[in-house]
C-alpha positions in Angstrom: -8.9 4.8 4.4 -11.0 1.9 4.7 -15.1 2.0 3.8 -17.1 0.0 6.0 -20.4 -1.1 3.6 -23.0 -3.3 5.3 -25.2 -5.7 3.6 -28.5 -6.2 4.8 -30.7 -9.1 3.1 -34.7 -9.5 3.1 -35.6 -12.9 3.8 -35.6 -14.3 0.9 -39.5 -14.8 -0.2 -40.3 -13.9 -2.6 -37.1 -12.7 -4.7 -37.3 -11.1 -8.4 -33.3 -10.9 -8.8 -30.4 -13.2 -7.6 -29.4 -11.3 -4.2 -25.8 -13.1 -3.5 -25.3 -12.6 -7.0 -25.7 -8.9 -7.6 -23.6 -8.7 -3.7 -20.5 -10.7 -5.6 -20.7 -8.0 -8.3 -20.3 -5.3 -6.1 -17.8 -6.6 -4.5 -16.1 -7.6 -7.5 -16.5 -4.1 -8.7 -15.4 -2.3 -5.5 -11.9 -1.4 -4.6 -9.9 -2.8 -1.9 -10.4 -0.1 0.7 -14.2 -0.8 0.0 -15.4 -3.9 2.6 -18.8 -5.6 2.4 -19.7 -7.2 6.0 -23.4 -8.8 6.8 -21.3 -8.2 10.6 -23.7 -5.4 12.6 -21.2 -4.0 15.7 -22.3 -1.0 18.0 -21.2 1.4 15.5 -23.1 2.3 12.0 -21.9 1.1 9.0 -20.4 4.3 6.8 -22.9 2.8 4.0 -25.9 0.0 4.2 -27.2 -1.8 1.0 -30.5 -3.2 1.7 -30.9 -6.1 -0.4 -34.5 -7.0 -1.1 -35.3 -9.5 -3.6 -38.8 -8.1 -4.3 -40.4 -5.2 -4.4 -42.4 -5.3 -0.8 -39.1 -4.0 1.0 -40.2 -5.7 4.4 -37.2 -5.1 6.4 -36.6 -1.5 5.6 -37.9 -0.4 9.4 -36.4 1.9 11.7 -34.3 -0.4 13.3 -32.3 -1.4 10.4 -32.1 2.3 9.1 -30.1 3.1 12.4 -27.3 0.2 11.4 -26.0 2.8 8.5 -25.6 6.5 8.2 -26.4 6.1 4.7 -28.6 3.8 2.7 -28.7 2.1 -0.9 -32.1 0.4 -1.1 -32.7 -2.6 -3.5 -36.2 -3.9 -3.7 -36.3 -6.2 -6.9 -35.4 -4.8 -9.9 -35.3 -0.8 -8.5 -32.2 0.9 -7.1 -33.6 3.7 -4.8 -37.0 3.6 -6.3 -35.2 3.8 -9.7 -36.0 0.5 -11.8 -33.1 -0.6 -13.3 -32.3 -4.0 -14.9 -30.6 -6.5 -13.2 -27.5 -6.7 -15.0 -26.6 -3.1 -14.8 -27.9 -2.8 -10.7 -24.2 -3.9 -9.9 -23.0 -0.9 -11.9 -25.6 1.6 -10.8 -24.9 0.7 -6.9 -20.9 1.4 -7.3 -21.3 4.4 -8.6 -23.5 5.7 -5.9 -21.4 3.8 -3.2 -18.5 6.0 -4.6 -21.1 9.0 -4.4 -22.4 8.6 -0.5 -18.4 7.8 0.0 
């Protein structure tokens, strides 16, 4: 059974981690029935990763919480409010991928 797992990326600011880095690691990580898409279609993604380089979180709004039925949130160096460095965020968003799965 295939995972549909959407990315969605700030804008790029004001970043305090390498976003397209820490995305190849979890992708990396993942496997194979696990796909990453930045693609938004007419039906939510199974999982969302919101991938904001600092801690302001600026697109986390409504709109963008209806393009999953489950969220990750990044915002710098926290994982769901949880601060975590940035070498083990890769890690730390796998295992709750395989969690909300």
């Amino acid at each position: 059974m295939q995972v549909g797992i959407g990315i969605k990326y700030c804008g790029g600011c004001n970043p305090l981690i390498d976003r397209a880095k820490l995305v190849c690691e979890i992708e990396k990580a993942l496997p194979p029935e696990y796909s990453l898409t930045t693609e938004s279609s007419s039906n939510p993604w199974d999982i969302g990763i919101l991938v904001c380089g600092c801690l302001t979180a600026c697109v986390e709004k409504p709109e963008i919480r209806n393009m999953a039925r489950q969220w990750i949130f990044v915002a710098g160096n926290s994982v769901d409010l949880e601060n975590i460095t940035e070498e083990k965020m890769a890690g730390v968003i796998v295992k709750k991928i395989f969690v909300l799965k």
